[in-house]
PDB file with SEQRES, HELIX, SHEET and CRYST1 records, atoms N, CA, C and O in Angstrom:
SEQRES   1 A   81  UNK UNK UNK UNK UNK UNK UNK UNK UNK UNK UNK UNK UNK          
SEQRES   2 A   81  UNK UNK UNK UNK UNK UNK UNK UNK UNK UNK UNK UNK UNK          
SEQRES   3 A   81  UNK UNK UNK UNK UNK UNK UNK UNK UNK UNK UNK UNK UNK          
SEQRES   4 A   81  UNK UNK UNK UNK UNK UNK UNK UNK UNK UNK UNK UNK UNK          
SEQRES   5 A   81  UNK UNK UNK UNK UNK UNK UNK UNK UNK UNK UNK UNK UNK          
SEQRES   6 A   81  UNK UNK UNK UNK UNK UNK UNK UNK UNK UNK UNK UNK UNK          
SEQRES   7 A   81  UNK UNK UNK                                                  
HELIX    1 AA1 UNK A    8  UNK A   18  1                                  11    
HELIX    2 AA2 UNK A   25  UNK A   30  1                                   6    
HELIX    3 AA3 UNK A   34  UNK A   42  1                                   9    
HELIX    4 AA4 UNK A   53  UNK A   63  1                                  11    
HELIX    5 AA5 UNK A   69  UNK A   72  5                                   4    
SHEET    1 AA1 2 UNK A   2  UNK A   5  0                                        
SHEET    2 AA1 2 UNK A  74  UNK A  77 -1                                        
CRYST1    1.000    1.000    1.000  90.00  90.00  90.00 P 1           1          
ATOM      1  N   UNK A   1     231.791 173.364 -91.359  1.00  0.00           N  
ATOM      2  CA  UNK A   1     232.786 173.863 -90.449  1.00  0.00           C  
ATOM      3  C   UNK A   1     234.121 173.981 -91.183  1.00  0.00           C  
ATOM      4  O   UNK A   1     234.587 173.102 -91.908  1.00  0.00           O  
ATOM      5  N   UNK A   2     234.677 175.146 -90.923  1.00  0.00           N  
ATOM      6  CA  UNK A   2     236.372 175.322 -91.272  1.00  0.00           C  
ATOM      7  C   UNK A   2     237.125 175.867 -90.151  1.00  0.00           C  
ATOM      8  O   UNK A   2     236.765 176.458 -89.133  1.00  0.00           O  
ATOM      9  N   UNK A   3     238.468 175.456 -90.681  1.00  0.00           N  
ATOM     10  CA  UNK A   3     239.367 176.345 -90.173  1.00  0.00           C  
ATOM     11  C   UNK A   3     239.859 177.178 -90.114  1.00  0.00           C  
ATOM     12  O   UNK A   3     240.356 177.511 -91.190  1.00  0.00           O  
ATOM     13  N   UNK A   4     240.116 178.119 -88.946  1.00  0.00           N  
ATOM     14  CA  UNK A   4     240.432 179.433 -89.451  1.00  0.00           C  
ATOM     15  C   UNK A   4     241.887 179.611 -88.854  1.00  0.00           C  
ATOM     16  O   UNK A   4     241.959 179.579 -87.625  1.00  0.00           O  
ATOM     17  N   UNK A   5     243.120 179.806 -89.612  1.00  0.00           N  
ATOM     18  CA  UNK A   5     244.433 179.491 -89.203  1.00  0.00           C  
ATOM     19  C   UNK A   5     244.545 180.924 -88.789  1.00  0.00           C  
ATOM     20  O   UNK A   5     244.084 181.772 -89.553  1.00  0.00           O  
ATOM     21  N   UNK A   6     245.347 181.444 -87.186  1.00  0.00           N  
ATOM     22  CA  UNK A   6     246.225 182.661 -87.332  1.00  0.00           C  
ATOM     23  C   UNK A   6     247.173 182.512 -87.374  1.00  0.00           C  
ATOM     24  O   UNK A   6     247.746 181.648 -86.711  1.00  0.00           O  
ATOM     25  N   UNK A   7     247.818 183.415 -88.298  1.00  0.00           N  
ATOM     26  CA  UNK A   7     249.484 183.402 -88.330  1.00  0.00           C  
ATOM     27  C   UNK A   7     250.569 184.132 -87.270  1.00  0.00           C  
ATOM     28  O   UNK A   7     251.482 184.941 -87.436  1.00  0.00           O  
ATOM     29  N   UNK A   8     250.111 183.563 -86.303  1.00  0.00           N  
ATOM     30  CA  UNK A   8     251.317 184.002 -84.931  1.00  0.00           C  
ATOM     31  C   UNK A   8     252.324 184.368 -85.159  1.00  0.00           C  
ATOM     32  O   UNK A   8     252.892 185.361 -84.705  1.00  0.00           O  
ATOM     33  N   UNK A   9     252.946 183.064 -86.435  1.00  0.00           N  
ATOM     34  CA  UNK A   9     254.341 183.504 -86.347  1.00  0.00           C  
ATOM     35  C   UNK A   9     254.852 184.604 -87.398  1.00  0.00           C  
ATOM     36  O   UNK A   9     255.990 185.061 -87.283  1.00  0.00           O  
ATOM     37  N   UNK A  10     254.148 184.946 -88.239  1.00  0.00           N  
ATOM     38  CA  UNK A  10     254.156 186.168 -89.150  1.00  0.00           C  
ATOM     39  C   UNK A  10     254.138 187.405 -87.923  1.00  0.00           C  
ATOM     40  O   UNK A  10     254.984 188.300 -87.933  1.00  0.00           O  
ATOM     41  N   UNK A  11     253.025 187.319 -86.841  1.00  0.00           N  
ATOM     42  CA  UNK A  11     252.476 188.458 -86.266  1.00  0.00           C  
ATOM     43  C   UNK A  11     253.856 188.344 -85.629  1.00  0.00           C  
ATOM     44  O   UNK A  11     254.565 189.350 -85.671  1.00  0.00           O  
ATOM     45  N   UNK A  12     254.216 187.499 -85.180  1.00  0.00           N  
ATOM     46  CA  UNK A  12     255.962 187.393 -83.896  1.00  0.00           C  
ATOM     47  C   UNK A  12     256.682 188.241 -84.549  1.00  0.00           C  
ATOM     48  O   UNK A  12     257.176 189.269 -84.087  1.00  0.00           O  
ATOM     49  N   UNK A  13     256.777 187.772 -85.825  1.00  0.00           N  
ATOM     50  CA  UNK A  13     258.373 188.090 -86.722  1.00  0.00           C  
ATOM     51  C   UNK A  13     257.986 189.632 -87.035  1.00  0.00           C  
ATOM     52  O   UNK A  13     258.980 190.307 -86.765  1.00  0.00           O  
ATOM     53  N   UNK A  14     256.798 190.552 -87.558  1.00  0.00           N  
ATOM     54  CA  UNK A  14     256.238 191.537 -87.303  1.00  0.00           C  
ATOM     55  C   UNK A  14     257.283 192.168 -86.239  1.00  0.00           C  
ATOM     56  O   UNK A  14     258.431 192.594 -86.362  1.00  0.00           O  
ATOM     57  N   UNK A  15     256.437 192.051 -85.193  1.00  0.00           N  
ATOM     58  CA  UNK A  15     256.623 192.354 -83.874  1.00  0.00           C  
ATOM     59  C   UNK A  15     258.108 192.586 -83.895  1.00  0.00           C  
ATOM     60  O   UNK A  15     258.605 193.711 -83.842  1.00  0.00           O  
ATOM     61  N   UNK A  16     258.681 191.650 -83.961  1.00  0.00           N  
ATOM     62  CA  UNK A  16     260.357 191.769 -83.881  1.00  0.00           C  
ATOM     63  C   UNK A  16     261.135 192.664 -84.265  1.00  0.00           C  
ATOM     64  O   UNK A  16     261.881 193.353 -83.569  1.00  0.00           O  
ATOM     65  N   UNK A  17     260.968 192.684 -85.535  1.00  0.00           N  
ATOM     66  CA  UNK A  17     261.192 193.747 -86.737  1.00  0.00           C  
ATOM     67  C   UNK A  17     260.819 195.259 -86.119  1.00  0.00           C  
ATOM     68  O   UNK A  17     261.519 196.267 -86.016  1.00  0.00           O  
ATOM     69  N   UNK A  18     259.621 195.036 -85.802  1.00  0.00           N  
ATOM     70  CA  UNK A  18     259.161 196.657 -85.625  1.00  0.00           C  
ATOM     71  C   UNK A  18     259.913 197.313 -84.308  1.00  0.00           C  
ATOM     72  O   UNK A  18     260.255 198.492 -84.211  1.00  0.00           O  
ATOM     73  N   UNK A  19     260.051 196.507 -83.538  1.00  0.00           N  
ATOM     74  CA  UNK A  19     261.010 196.737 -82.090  1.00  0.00           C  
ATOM     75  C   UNK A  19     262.391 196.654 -81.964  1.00  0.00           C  
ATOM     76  O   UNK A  19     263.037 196.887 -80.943  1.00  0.00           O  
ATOM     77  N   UNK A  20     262.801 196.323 -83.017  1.00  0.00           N  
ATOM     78  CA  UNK A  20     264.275 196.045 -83.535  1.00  0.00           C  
ATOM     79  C   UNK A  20     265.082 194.890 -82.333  1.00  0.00           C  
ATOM     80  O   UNK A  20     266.211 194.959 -81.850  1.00  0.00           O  
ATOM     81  N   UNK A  21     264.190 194.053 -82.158  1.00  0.00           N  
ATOM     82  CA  UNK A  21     264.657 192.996 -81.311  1.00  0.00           C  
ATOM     83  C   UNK A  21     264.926 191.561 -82.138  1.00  0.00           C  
ATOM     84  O   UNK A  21     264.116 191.012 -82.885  1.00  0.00           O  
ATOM     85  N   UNK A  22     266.671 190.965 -81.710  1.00  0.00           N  
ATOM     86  CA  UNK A  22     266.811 189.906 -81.969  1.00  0.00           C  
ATOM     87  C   UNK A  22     266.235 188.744 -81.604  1.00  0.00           C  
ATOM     88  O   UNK A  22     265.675 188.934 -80.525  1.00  0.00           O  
ATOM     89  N   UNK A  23     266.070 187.416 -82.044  1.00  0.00           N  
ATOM     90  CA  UNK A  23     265.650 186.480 -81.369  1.00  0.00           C  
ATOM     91  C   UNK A  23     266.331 186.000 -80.283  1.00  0.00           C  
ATOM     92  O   UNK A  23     265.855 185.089 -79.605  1.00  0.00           O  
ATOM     93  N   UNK A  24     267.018 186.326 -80.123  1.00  0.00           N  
ATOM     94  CA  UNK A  24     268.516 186.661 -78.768  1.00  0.00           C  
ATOM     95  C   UNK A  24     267.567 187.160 -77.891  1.00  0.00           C  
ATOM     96  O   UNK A  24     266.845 186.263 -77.453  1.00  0.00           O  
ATOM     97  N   UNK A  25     267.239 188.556 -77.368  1.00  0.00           N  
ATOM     98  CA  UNK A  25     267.357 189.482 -76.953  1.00  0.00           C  
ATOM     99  C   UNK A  25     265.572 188.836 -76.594  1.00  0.00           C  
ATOM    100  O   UNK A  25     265.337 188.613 -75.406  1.00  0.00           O  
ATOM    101  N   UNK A  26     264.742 188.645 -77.335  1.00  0.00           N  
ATOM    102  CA  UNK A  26     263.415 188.352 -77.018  1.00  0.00           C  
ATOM    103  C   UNK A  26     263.213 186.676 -76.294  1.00  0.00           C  
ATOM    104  O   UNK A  26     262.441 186.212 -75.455  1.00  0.00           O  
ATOM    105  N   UNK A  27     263.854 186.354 -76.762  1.00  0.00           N  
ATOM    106  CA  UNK A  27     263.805 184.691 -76.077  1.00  0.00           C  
ATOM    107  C   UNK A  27     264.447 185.154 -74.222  1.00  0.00           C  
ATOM    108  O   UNK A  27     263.939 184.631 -73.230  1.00  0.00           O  
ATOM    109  N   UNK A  28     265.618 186.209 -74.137  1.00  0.00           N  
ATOM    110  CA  UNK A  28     265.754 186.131 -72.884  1.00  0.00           C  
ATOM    111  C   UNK A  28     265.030 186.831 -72.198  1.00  0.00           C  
ATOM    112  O   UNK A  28     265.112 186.879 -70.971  1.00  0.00           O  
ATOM    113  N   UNK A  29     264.104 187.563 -72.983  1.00  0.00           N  
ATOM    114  CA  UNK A  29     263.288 188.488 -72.232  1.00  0.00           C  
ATOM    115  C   UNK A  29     261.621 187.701 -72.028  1.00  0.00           C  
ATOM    116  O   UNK A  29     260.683 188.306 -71.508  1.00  0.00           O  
ATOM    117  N   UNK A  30     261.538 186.508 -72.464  1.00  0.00           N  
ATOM    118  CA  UNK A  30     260.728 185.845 -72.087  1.00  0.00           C  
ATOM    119  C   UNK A  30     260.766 184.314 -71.651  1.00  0.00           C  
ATOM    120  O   UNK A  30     259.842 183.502 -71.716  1.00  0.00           O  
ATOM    121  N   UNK A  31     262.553 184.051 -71.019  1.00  0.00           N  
ATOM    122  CA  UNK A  31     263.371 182.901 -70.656  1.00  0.00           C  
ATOM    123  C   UNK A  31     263.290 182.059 -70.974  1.00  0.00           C  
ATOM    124  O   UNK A  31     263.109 181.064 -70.273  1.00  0.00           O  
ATOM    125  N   UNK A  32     263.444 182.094 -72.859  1.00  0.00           N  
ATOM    126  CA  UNK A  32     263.791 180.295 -73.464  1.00  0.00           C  
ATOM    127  C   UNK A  32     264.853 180.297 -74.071  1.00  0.00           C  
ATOM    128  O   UNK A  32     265.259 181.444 -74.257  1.00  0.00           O  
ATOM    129  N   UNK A  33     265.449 179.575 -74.442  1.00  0.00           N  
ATOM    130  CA  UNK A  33     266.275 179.386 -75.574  1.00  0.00           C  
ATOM    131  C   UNK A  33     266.363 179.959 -76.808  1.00  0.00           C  
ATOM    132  O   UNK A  33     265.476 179.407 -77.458  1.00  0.00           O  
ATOM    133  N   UNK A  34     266.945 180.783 -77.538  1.00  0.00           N  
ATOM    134  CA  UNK A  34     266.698 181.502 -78.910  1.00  0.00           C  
ATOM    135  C   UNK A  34     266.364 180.534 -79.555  1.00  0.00           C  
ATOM    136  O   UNK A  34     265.300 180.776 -80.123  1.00  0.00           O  
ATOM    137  N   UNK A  35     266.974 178.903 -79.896  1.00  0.00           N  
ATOM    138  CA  UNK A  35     265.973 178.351 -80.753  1.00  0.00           C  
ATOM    139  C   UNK A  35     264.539 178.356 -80.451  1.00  0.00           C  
ATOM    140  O   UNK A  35     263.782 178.904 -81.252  1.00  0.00           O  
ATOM    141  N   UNK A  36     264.179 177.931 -79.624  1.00  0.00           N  
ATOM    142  CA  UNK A  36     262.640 178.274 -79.266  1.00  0.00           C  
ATOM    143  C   UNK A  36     261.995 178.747 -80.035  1.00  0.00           C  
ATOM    144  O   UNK A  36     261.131 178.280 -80.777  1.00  0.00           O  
ATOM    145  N   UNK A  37     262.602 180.268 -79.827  1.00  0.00           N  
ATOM    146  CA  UNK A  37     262.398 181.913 -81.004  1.00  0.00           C  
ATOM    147  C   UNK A  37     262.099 181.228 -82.225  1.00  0.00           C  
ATOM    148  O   UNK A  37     261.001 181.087 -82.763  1.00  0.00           O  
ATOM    149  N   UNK A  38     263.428 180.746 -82.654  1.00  0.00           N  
ATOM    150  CA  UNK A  38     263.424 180.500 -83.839  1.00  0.00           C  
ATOM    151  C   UNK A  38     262.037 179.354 -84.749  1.00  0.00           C  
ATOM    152  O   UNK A  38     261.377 179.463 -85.782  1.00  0.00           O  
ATOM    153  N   UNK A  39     262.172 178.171 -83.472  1.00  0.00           N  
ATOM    154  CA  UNK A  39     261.087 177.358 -83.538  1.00  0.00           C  
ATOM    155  C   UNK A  39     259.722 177.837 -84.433  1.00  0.00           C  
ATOM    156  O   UNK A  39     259.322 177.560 -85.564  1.00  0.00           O  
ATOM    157  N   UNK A  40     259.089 178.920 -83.060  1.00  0.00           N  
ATOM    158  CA  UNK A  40     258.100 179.881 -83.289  1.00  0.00           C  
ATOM    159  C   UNK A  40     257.841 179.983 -84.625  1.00  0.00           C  
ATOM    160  O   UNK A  40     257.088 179.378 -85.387  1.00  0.00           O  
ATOM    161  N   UNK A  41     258.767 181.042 -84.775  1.00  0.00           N  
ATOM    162  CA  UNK A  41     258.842 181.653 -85.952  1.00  0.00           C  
ATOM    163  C   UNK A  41     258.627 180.945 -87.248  1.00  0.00           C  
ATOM    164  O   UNK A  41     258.177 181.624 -88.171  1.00  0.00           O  
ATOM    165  N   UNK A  42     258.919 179.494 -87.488  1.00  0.00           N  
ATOM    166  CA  UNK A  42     258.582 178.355 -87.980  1.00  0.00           C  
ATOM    167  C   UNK A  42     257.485 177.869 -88.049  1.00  0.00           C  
ATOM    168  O   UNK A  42     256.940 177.332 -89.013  1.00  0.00           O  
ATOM    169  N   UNK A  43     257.047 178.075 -86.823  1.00  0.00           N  
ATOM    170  CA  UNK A  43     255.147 177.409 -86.248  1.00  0.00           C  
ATOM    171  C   UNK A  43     254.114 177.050 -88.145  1.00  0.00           C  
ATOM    172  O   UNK A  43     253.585 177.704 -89.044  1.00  0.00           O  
ATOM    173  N   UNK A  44     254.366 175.724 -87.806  1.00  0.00           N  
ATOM    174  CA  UNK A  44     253.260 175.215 -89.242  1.00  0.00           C  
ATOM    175  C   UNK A  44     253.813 175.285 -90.569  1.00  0.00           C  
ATOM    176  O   UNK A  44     253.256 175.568 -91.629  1.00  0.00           O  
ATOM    177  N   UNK A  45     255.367 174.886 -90.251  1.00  0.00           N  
ATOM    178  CA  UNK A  45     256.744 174.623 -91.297  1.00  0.00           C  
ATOM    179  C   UNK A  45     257.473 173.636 -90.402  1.00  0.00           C  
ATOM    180  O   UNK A  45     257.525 173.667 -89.173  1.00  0.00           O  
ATOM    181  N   UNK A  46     258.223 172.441 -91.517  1.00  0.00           N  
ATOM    182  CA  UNK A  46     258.908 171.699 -90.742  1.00  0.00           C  
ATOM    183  C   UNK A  46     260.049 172.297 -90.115  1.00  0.00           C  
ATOM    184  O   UNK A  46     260.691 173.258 -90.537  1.00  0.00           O  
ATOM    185  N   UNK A  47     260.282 171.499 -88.845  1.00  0.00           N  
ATOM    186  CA  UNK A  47     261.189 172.288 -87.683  1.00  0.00           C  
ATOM    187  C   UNK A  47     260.661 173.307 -86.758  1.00  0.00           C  
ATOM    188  O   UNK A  47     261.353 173.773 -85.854  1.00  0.00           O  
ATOM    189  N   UNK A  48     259.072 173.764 -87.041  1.00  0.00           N  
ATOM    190  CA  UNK A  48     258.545 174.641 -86.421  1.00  0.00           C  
ATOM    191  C   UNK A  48     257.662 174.255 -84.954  1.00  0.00           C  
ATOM    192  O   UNK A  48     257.243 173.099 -84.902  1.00  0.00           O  
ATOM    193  N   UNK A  49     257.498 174.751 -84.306  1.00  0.00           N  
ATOM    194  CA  UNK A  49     256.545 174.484 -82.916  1.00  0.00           C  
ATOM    195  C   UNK A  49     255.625 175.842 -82.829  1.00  0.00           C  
ATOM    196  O   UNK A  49     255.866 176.905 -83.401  1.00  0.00           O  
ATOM    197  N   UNK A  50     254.468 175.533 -81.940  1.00  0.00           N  
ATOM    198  CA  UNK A  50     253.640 176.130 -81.258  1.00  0.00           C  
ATOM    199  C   UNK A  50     254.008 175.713 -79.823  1.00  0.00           C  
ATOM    200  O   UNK A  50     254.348 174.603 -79.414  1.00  0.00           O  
ATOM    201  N   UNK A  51     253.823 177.130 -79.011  1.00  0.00           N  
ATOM    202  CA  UNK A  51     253.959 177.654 -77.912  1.00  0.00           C  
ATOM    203  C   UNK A  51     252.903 176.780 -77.051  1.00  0.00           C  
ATOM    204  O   UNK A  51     251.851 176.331 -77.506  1.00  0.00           O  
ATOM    205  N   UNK A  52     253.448 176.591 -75.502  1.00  0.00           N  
ATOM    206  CA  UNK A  52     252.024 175.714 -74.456  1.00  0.00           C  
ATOM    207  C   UNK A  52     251.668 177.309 -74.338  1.00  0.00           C  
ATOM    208  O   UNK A  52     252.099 178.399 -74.714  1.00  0.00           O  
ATOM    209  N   UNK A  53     250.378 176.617 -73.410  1.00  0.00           N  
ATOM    210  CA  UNK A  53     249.680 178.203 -72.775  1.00  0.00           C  
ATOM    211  C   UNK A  53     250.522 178.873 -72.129  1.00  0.00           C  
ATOM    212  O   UNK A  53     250.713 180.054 -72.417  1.00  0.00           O  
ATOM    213  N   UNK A  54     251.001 178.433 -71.414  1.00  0.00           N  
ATOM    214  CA  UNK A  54     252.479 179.344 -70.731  1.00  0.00           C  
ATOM    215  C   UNK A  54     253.334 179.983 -71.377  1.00  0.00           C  
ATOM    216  O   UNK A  54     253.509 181.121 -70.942  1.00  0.00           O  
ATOM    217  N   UNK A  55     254.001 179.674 -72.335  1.00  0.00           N  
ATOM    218  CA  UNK A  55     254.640 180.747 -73.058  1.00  0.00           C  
ATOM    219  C   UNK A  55     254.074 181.019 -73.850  1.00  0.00           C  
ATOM    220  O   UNK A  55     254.645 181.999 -74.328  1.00  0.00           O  
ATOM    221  N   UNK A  56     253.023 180.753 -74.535  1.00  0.00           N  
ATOM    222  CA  UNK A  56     251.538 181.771 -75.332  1.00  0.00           C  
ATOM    223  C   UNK A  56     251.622 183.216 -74.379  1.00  0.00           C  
ATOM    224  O   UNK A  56     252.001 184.300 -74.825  1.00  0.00           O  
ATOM    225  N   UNK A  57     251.182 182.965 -72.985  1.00  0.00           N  
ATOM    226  CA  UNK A  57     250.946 183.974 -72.482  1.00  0.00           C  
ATOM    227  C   UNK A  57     251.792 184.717 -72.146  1.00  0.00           C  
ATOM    228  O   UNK A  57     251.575 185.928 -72.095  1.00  0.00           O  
ATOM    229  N   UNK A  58     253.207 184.073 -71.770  1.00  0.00           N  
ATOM    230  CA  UNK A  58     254.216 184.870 -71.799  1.00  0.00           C  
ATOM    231  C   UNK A  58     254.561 186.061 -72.783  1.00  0.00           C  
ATOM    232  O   UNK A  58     254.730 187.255 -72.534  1.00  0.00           O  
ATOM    233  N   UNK A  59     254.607 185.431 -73.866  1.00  0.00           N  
ATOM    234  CA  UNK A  59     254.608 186.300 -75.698  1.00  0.00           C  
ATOM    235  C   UNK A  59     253.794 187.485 -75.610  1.00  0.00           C  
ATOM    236  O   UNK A  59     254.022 188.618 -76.033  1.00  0.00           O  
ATOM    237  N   UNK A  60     252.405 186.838 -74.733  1.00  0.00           N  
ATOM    238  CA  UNK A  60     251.570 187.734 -75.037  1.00  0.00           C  
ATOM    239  C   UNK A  60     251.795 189.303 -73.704  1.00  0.00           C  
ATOM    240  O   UNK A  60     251.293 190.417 -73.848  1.00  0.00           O  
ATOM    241  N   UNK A  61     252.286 189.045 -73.052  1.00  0.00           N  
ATOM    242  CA  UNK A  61     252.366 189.876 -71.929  1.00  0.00           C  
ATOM    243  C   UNK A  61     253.606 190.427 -72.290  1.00  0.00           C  
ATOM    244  O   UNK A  61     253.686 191.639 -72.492  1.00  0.00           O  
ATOM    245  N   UNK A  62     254.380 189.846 -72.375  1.00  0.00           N  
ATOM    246  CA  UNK A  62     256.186 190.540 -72.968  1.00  0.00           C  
ATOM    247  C   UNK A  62     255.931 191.618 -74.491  1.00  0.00           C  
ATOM    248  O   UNK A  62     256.829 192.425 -74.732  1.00  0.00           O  
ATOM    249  N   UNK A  63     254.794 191.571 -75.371  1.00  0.00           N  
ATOM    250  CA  UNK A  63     254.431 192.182 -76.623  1.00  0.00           C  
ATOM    251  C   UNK A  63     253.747 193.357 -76.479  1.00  0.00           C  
ATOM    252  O   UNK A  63     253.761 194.301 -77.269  1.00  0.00           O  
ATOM    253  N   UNK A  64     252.743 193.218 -74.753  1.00  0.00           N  
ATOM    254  CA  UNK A  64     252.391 194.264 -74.650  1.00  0.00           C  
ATOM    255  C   UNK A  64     250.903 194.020 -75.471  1.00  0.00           C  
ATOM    256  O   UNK A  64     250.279 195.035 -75.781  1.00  0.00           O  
ATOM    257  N   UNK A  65     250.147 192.237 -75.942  1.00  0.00           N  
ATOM    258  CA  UNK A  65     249.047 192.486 -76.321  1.00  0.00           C  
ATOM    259  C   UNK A  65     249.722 191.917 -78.050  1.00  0.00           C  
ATOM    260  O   UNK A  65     249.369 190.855 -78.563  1.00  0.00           O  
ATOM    261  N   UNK A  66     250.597 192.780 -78.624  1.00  0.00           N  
ATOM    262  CA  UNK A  66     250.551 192.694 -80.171  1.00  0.00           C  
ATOM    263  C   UNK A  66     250.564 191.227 -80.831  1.00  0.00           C  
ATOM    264  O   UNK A  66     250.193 190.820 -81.932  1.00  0.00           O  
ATOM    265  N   UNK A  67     251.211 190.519 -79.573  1.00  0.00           N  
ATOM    266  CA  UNK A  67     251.148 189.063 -80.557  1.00  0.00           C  
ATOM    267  C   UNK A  67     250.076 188.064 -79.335  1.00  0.00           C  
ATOM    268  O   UNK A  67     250.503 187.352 -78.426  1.00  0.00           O  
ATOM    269  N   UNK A  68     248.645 188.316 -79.698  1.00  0.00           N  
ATOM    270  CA  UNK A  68     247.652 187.631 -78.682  1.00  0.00           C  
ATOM    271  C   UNK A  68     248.189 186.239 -78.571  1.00  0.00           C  
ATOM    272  O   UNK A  68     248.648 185.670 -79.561  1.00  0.00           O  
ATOM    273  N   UNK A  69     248.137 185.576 -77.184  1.00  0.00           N  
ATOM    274  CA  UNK A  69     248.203 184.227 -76.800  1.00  0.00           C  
ATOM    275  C   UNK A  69     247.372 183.633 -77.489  1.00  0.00           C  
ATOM    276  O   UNK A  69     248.117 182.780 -77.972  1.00  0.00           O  
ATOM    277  N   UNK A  70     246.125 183.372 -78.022  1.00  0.00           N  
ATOM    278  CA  UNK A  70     245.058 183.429 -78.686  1.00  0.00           C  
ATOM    279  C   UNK A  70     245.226 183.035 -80.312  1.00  0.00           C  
ATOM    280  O   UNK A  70     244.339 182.447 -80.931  1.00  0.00           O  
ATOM    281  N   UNK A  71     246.494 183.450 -80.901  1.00  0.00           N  
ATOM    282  CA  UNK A  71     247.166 183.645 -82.174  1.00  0.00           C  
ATOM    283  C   UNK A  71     247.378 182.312 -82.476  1.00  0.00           C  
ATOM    284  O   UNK A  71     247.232 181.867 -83.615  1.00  0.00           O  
ATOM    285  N   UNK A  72     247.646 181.782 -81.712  1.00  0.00           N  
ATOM    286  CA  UNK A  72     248.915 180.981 -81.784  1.00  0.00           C  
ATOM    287  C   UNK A  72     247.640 179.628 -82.046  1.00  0.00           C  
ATOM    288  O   UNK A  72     248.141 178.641 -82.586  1.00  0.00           O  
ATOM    289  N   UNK A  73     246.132 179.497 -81.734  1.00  0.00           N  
ATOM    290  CA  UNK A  73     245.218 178.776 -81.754  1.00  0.00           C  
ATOM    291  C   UNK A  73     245.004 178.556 -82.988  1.00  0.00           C  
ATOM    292  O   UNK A  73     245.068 179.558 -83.700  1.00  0.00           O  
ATOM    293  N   UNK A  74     244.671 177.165 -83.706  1.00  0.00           N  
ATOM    294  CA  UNK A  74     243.405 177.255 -84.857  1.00  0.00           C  
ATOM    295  C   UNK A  74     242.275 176.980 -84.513  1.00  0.00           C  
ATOM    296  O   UNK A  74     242.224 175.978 -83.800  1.00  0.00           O  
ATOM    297  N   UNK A  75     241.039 177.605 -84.790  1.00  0.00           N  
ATOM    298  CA  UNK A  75     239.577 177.927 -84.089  1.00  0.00           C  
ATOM    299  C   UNK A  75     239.093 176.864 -84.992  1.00  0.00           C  
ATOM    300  O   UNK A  75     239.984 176.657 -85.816  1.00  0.00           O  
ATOM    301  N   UNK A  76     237.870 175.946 -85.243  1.00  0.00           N  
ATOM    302  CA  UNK A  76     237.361 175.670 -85.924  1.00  0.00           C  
ATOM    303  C   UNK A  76     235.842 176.988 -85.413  1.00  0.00           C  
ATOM    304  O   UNK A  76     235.544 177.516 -84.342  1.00  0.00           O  
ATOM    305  N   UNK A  77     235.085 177.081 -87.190  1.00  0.00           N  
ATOM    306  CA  UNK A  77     234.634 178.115 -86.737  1.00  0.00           C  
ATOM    307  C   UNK A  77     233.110 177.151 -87.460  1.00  0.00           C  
ATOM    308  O   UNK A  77     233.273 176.114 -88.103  1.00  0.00           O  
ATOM    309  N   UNK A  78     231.856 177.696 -87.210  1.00  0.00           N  
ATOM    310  CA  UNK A  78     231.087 176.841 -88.027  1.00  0.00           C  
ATOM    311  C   UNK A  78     230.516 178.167 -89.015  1.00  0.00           C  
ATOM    312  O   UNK A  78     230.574 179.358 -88.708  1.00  0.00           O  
ATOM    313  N   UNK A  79     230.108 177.741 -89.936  1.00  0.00           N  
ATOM    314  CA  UNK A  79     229.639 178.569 -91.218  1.00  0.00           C  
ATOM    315  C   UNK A  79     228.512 178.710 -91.742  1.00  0.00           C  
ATOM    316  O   UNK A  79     227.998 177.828 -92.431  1.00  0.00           O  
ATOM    317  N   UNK A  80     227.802 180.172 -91.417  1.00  0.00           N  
ATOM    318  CA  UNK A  80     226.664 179.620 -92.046  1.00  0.00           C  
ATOM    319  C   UNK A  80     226.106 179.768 -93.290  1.00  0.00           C  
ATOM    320  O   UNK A  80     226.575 180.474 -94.183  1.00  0.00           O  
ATOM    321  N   UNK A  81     225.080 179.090 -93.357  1.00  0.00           N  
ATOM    322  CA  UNK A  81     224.580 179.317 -94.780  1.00  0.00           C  
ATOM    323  C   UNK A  81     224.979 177.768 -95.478  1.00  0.00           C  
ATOM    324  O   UNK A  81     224.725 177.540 -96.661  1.00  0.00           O  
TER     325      UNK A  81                                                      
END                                                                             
């Protein structure tokens, strides 16, 4: 068995960039705090957080899909062979 890491917060910061949205402007459009944003964006670096299911899904509904709630998971996956 391994892990299979997604990088949410690569896919976030993506996302951001491509929409030309600040972490300002996206934190109020999904009602947290810009650090929060910033947090995120950190996710699996010190100072960083992962999202509860609630604002997983928030992200994921405010993106329109591009940054899956789902992302933000590490799966253990089993392997075969």
């Amino acid at each position: 068995m391994h892990i299979v890491h997604y990088p949410a917060m690569s896919i976030l910061s993506s996302y951001l960039a491509r929409e030309g949205l600040t972490q300002r402007e996206f934190a109020t459009r999904i009602g947290v705090d810009q650090s929060i944003v910033s947090r995120l964006l950190k996710s699996g670096q010190p100072g960083g957080t992962k999202p509860g299911l609630p604002l997983a899904i928030r992200i994921e509904r405010e993106t329109g899909g591009a940054v899956p709630a789902a992302s933000w998971v590490e799966m253990q996956v089993d392997k075969a062979g």
